[in-house]
PDB file of N, CA, C, O and CB in Angstrom:
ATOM      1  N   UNK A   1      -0.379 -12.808  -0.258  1.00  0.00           N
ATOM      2  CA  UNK A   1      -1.071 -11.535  -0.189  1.00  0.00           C
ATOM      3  C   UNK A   1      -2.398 -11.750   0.522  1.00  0.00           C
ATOM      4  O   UNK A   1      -3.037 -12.801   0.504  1.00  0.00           O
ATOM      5  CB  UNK A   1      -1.284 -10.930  -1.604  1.00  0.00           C
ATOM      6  N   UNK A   2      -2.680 -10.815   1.047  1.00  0.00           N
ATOM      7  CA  UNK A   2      -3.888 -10.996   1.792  1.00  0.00           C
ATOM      8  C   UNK A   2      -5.347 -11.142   1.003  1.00  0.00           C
ATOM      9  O   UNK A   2      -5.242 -10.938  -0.207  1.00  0.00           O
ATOM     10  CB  UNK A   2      -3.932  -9.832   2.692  1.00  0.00           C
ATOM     11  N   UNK A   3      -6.444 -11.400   1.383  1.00  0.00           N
ATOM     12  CA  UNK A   3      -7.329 -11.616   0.996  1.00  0.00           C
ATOM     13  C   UNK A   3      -8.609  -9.845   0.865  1.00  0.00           C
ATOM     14  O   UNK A   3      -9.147  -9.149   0.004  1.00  0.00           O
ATOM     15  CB  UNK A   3      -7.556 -12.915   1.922  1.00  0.00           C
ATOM     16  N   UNK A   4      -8.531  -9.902   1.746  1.00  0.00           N
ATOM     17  CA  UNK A   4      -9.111  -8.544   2.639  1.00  0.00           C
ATOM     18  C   UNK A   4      -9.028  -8.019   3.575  1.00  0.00           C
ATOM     19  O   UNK A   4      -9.154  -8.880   4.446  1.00  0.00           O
ATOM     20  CB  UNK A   4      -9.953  -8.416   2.882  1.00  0.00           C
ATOM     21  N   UNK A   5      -8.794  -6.483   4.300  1.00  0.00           N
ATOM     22  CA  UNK A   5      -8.171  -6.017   5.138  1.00  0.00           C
ATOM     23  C   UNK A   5      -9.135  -5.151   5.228  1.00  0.00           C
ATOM     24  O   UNK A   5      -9.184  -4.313   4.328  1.00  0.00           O
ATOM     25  CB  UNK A   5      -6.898  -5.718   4.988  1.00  0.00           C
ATOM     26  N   UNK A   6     -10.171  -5.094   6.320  1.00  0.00           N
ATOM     27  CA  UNK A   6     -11.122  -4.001   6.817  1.00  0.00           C
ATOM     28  C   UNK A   6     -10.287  -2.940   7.498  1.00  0.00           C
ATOM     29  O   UNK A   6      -9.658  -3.006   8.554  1.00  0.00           O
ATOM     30  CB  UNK A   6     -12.241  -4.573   7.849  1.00  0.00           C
ATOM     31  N   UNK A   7     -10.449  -1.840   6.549  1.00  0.00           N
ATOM     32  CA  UNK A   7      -9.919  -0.279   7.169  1.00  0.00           C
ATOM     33  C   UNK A   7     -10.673   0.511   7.161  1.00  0.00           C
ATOM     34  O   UNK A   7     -11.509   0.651   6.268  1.00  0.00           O
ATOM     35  CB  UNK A   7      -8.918   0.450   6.596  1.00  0.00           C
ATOM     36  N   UNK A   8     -10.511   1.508   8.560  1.00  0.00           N
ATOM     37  CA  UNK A   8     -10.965   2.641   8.760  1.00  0.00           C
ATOM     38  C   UNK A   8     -11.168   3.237   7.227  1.00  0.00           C
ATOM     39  O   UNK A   8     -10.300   3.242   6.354  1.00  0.00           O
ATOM     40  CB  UNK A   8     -10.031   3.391   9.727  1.00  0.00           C
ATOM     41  N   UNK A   9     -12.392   3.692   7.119  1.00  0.00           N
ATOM     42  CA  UNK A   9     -11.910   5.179   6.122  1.00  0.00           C
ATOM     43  C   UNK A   9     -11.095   5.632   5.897  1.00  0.00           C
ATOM     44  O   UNK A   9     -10.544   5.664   4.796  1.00  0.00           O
ATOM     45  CB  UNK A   9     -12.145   6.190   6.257  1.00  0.00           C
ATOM     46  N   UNK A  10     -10.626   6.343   7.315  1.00  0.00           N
ATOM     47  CA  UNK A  10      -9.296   7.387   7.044  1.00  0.00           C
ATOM     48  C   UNK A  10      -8.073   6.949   6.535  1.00  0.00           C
ATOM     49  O   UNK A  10      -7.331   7.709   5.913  1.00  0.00           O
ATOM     50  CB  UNK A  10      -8.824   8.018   8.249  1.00  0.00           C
ATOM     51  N   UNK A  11      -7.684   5.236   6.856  1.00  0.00           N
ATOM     52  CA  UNK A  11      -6.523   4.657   6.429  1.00  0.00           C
ATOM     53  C   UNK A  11      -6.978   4.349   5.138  1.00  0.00           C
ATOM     54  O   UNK A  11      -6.091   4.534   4.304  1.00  0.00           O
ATOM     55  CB  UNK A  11      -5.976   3.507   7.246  1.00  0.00           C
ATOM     56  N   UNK A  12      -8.051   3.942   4.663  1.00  0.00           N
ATOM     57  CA  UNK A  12      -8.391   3.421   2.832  1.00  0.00           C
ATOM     58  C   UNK A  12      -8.187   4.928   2.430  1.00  0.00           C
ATOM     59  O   UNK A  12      -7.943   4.799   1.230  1.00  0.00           O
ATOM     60  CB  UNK A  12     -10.425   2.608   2.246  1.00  0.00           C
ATOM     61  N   UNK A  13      -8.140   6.170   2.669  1.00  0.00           N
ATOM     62  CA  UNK A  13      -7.740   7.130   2.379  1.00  0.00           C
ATOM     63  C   UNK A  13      -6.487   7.533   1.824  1.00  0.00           C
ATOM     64  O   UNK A  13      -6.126   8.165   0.831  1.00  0.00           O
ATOM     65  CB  UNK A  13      -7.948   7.540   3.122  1.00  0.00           C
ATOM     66  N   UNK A  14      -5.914   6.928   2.840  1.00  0.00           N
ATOM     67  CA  UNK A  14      -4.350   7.205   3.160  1.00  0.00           C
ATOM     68  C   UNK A  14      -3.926   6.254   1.900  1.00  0.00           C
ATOM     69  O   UNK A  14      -3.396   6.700   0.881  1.00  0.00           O
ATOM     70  CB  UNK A  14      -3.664   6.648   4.957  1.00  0.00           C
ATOM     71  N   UNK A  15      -4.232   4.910   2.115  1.00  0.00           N
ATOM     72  CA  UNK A  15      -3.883   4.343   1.398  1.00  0.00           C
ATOM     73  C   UNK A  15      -3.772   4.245  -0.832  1.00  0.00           C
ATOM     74  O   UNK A  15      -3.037   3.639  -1.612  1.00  0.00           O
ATOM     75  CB  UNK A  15      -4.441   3.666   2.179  1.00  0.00           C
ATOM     76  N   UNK A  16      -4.800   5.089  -0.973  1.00  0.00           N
ATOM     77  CA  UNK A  16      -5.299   5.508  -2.043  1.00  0.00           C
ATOM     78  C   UNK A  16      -4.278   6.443  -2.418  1.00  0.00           C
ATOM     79  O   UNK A  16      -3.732   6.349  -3.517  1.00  0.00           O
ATOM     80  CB  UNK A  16      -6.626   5.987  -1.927  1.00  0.00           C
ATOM     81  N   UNK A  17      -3.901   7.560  -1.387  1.00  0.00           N
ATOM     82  CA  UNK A  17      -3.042   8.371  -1.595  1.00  0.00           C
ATOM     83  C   UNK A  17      -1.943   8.126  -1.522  1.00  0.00           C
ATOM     84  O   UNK A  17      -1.122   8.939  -1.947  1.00  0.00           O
ATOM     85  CB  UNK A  17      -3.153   9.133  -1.112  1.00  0.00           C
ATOM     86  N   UNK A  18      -1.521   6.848  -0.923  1.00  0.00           N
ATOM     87  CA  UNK A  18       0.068   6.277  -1.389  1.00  0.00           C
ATOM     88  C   UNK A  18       0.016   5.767  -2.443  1.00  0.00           C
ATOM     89  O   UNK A  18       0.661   6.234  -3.382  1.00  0.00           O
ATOM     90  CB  UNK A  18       0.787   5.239  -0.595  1.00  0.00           C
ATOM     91  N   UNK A  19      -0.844   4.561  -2.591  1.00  0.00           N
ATOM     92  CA  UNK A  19      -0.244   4.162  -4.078  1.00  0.00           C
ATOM     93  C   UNK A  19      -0.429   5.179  -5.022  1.00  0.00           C
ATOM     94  O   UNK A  19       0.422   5.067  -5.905  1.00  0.00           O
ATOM     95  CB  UNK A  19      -0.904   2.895  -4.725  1.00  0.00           C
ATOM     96  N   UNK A  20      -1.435   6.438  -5.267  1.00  0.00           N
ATOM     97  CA  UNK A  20      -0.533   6.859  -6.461  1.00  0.00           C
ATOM     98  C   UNK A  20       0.556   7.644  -6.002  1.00  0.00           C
ATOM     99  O   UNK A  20       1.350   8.040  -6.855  1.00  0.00           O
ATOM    100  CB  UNK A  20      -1.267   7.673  -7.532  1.00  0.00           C
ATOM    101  N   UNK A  21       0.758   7.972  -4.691  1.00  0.00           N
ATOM    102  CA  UNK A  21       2.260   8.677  -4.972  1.00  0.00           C
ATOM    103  C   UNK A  21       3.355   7.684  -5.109  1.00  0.00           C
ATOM    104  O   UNK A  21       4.539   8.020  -5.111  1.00  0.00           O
ATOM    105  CB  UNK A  21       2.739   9.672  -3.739  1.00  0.00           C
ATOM    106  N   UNK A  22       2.858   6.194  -5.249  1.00  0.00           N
ATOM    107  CA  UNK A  22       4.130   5.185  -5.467  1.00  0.00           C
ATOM    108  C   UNK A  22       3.973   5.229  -7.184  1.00  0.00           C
ATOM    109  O   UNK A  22       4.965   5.076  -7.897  1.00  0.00           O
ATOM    110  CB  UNK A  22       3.923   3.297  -4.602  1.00  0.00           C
ATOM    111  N   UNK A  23       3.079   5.377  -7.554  1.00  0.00           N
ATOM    112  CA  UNK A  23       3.066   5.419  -8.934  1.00  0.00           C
ATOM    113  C   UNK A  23       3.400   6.609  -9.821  1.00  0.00           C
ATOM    114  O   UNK A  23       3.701   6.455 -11.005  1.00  0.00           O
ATOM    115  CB  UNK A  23       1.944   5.075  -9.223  1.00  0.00           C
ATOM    116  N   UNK A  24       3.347   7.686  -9.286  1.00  0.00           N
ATOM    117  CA  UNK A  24       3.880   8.920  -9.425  1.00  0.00           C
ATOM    118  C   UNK A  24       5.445   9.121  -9.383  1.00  0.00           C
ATOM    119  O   UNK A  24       6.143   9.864 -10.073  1.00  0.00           O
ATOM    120  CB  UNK A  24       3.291   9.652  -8.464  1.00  0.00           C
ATOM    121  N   UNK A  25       5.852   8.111  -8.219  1.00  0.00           N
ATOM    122  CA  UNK A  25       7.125   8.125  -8.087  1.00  0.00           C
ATOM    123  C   UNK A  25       8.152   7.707  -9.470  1.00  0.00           C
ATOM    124  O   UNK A  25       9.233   8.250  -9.697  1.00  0.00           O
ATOM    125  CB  UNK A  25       7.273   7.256  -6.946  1.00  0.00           C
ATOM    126  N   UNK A  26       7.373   6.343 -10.519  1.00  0.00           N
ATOM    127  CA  UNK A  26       8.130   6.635 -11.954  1.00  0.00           C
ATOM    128  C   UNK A  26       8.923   5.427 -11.541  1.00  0.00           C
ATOM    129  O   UNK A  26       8.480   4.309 -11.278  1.00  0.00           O
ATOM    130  CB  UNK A  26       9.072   8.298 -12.325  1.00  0.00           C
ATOM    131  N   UNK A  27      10.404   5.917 -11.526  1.00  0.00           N
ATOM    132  CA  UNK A  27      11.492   5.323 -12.053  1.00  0.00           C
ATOM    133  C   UNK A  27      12.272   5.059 -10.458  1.00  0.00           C
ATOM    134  O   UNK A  27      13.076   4.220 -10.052  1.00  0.00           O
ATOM    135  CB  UNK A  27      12.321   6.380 -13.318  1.00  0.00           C
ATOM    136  N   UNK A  28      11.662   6.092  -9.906  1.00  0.00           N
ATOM    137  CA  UNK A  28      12.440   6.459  -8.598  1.00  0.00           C
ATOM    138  C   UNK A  28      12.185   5.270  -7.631  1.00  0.00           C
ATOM    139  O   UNK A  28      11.163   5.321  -6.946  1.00  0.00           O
ATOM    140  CB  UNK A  28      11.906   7.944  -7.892  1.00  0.00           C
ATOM    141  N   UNK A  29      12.960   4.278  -7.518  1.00  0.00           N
ATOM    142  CA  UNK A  29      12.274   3.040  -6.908  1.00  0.00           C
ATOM    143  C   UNK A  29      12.591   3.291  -5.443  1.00  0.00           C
ATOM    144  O   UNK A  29      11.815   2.758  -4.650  1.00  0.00           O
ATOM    145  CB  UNK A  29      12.858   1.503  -7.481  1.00  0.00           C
ATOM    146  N   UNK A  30      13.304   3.801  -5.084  1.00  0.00           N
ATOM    147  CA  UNK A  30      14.227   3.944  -3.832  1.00  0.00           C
ATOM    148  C   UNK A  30      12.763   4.839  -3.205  1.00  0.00           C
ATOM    149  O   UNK A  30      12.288   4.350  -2.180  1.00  0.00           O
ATOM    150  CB  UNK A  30      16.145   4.948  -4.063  1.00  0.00           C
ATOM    151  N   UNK A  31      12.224   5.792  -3.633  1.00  0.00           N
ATOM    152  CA  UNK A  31      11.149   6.671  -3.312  1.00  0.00           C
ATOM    153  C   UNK A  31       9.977   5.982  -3.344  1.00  0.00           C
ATOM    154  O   UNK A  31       9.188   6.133  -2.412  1.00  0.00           O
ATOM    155  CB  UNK A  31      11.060   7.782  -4.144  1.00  0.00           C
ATOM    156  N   UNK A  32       9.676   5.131  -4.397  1.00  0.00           N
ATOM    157  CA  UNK A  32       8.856   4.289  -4.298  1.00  0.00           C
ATOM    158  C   UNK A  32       8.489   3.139  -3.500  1.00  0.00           C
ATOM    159  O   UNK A  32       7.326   2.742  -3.561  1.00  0.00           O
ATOM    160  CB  UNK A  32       8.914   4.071  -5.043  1.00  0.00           C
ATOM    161  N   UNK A  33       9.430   2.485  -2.672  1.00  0.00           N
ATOM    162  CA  UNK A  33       9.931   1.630  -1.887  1.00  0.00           C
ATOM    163  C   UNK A  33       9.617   2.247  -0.645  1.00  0.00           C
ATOM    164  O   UNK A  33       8.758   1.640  -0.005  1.00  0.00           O
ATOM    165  CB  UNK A  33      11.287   1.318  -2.137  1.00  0.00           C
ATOM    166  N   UNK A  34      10.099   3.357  -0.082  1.00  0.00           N
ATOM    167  CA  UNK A  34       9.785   3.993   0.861  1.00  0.00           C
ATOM    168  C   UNK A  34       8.042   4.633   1.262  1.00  0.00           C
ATOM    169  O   UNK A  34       7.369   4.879   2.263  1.00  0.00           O
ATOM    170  CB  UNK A  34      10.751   4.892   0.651  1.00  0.00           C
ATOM    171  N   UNK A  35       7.886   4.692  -0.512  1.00  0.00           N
ATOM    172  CA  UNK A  35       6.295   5.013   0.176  1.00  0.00           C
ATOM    173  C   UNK A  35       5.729   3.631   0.270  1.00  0.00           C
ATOM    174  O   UNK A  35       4.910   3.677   1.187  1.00  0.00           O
ATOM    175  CB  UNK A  35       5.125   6.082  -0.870  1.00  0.00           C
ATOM    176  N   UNK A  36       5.775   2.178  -0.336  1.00  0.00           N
ATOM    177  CA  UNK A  36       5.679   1.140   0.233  1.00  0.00           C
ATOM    178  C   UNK A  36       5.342   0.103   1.582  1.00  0.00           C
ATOM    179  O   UNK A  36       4.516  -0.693   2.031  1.00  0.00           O
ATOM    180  CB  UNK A  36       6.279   1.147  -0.027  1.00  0.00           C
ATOM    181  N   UNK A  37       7.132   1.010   1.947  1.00  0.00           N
ATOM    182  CA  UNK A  37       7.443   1.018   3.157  1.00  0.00           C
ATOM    183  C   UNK A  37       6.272   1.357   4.349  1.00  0.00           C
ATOM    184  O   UNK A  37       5.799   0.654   5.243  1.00  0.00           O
ATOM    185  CB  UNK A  37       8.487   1.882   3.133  1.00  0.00           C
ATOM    186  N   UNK A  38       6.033   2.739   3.948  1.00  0.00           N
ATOM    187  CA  UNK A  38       5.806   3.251   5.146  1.00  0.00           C
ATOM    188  C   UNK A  38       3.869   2.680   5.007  1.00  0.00           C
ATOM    189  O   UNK A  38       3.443   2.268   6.086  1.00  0.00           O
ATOM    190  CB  UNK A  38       6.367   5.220   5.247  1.00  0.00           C
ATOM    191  N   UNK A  39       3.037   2.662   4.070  1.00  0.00           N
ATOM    192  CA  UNK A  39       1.781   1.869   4.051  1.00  0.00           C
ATOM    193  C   UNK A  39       1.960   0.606   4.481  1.00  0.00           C
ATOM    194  O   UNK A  39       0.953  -0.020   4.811  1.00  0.00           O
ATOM    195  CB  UNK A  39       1.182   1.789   2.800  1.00  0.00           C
ATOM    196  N   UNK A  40       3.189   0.005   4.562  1.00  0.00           N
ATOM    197  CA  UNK A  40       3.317  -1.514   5.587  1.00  0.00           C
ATOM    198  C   UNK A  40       3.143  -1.535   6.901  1.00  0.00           C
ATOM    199  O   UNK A  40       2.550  -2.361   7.596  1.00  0.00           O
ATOM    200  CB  UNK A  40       4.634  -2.164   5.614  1.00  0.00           C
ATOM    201  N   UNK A  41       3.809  -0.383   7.239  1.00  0.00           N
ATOM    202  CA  UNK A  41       3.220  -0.156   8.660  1.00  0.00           C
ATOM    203  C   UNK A  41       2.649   0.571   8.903  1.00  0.00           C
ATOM    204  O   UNK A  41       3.320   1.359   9.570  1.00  0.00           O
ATOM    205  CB  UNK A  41       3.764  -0.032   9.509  1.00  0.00           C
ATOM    206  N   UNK A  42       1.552   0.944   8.776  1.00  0.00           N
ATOM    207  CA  UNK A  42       0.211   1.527   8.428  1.00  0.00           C
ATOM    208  C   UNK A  42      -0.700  -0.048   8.585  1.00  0.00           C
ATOM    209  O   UNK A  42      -1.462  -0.503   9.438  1.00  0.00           O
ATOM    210  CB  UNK A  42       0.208   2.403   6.603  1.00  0.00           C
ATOM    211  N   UNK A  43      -0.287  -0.425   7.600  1.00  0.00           N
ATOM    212  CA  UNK A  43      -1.547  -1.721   7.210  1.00  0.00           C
ATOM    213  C   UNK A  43      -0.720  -2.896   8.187  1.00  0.00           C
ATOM    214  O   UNK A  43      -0.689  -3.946   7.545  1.00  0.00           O
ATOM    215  CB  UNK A  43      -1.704  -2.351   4.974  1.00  0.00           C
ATOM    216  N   UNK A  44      -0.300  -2.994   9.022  1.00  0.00           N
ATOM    217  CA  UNK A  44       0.448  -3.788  10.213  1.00  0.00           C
ATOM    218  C   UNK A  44      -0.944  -3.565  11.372  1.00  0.00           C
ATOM    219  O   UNK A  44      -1.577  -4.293  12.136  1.00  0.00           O
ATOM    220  CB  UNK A  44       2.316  -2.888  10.809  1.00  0.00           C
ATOM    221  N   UNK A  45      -0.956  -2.311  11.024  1.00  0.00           N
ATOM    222  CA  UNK A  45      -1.867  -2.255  12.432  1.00  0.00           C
ATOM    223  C   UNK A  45      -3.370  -2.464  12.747  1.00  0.00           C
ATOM    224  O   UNK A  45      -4.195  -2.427  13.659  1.00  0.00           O
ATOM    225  CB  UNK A  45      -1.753  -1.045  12.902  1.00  0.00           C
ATOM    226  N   UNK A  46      -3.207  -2.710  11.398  1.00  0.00           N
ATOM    227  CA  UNK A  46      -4.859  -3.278  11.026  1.00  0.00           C
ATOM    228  C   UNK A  46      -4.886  -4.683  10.550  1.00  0.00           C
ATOM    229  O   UNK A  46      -5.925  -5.291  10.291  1.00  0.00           O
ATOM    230  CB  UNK A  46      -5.635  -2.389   9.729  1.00  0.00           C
ATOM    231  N   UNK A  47      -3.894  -5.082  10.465  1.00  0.00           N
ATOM    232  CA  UNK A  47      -3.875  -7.082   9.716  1.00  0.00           C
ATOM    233  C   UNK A  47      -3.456  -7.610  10.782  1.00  0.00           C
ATOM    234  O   UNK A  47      -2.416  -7.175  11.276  1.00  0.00           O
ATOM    235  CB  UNK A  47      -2.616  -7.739   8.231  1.00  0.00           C
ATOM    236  N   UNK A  48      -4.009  -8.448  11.268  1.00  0.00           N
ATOM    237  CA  UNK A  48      -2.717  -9.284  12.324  1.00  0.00           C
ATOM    238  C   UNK A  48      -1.919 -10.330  11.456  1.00  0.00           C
ATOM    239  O   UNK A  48      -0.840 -10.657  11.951  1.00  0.00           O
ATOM    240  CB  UNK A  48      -3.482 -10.339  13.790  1.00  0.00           C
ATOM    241  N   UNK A  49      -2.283 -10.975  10.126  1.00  0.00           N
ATOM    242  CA  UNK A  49      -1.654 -12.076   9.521  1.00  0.00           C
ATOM    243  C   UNK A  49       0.038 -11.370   9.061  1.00  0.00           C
ATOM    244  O   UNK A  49       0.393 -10.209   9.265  1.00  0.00           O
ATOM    245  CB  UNK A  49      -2.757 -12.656   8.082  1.00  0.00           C
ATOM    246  N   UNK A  50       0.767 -12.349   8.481  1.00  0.00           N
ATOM    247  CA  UNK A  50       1.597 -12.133   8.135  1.00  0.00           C
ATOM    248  C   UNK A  50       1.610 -11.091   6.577  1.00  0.00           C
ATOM    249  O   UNK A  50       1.079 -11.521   5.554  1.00  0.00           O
ATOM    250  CB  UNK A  50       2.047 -13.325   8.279  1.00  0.00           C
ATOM    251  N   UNK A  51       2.367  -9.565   6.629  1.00  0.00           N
ATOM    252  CA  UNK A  51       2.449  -8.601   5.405  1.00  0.00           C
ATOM    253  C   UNK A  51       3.657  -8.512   5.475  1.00  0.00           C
ATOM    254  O   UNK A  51       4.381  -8.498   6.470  1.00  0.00           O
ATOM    255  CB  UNK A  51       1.739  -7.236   5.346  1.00  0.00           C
ATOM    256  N   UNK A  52       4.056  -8.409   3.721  1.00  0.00           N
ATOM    257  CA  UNK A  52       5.226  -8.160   3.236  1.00  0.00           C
ATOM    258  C   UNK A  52       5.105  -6.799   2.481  1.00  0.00           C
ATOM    259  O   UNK A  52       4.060  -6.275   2.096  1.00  0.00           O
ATOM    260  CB  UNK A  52       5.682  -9.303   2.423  1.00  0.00           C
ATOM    261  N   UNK A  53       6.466  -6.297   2.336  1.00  0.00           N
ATOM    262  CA  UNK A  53       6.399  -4.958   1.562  1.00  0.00           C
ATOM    263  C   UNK A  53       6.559  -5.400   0.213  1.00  0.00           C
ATOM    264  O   UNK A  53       6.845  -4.469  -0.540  1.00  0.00           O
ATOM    265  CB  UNK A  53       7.526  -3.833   1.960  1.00  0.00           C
ATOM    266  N   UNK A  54       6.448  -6.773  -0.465  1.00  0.00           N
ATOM    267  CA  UNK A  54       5.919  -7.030  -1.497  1.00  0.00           C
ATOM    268  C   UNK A  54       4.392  -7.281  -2.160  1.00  0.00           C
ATOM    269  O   UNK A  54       3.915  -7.249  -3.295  1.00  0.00           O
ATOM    270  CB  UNK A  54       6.495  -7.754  -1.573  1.00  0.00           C
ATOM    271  N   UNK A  55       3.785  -7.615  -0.471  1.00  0.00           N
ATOM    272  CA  UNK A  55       2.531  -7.712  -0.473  1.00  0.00           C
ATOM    273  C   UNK A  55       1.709  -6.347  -0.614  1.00  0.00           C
ATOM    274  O   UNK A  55       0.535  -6.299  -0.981  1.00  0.00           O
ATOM    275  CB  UNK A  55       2.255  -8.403   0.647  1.00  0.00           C
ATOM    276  N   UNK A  56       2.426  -5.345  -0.301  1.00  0.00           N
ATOM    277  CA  UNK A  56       1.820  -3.786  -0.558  1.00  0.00           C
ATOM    278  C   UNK A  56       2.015  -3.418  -1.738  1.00  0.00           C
ATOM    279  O   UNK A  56       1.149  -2.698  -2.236  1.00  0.00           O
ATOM    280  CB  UNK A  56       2.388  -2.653   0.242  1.00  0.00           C
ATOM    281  N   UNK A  57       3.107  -3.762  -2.489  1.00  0.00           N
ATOM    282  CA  UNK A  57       3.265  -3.545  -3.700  1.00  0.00           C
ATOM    283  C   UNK A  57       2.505  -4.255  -4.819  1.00  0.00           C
ATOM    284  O   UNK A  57       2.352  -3.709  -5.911  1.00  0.00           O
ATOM    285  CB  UNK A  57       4.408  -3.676  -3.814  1.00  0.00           C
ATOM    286  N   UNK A  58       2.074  -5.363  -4.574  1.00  0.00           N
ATOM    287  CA  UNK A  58       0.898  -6.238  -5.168  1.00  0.00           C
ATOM    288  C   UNK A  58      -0.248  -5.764  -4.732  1.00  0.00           C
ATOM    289  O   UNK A  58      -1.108  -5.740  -5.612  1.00  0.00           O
ATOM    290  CB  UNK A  58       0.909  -7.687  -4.832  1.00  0.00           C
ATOM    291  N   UNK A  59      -0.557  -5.409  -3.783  1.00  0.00           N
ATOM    292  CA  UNK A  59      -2.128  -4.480  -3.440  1.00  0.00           C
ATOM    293  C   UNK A  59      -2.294  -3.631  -4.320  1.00  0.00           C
ATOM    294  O   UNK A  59      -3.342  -3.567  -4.963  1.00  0.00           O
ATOM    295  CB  UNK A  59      -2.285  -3.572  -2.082  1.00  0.00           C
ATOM    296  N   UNK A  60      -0.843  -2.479  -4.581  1.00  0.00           N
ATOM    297  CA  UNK A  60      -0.845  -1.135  -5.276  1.00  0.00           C
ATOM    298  C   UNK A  60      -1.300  -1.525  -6.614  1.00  0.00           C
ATOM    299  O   UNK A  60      -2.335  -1.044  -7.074  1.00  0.00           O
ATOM    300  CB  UNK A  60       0.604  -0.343  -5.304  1.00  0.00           C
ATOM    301  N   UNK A  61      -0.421  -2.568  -7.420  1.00  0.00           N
ATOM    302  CA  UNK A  61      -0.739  -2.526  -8.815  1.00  0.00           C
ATOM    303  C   UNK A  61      -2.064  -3.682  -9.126  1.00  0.00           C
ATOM    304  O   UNK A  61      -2.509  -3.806 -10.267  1.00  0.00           O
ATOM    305  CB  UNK A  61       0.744  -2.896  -9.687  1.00  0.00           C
ATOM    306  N   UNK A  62      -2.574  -4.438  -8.027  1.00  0.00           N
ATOM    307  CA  UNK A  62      -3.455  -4.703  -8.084  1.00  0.00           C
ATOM    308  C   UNK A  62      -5.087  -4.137  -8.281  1.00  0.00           C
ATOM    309  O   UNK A  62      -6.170  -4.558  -8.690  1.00  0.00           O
ATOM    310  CB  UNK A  62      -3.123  -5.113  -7.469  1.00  0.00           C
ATOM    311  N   UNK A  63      -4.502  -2.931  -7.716  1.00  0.00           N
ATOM    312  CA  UNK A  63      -5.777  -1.600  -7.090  1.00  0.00           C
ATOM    313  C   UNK A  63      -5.299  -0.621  -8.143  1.00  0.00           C
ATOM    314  O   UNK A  63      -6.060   0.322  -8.363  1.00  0.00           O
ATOM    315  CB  UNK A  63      -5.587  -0.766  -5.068  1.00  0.00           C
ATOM    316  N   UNK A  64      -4.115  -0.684  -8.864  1.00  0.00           N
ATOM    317  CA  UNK A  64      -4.190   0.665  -9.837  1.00  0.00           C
ATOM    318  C   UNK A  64      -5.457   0.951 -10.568  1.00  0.00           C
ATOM    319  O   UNK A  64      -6.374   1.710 -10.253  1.00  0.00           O
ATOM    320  CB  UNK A  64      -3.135   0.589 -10.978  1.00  0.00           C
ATOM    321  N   UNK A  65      -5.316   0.198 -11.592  1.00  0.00           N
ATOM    322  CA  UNK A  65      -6.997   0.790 -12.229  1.00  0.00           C
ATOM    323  C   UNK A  65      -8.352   1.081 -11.565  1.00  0.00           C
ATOM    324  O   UNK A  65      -9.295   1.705 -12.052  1.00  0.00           O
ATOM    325  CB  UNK A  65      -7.555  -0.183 -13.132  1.00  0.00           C
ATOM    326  N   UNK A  66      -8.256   0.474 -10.298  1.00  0.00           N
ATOM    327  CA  UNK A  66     -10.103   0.323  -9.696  1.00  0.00           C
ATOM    328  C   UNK A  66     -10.263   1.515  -8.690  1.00  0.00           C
ATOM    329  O   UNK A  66     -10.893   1.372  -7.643  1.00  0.00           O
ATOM    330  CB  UNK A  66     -10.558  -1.434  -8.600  1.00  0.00           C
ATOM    331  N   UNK A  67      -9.809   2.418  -8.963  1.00  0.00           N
ATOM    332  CA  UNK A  67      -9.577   3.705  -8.408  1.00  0.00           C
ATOM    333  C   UNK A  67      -9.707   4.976  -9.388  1.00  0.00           C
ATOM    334  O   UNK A  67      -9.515   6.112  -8.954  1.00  0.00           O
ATOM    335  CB  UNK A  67      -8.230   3.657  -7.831  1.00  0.00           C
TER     336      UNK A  67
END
């Protein structure tokens, strides 16, 4: 997992607003996965190191509470 990832505003935005709609998502993993998904490539274009869509999912529940 990465260390730190300097983002625009508008993407730490974005990003805030996916994980809770991944957390909102519940049970629905398939929905949850997809919103995952799609903040991976989002945050692709701002990391050059190597990201996994497990590594977004460890950001999310990493960052749940500090929000």
């Amino acid at each position: 997992m990465p260390k730190t990832i300097n983002l625009p505003p508008a993407v730490a935005r974005d990003f805030i607003r996916d994980m809770r709609a991944f957390f909102a998502a519940g049970h629905d993993t398939i929905k949850a996965d997809g919103i995952a998904a799609q903040q991976l490539h989002l945050l692709r274009e701002h990391y050059s190191g190597k990201l996994r869509l497990t590594d977004v999912k460890e950001m999310f529940v990493a960052m749940r509470d500090q929000v």
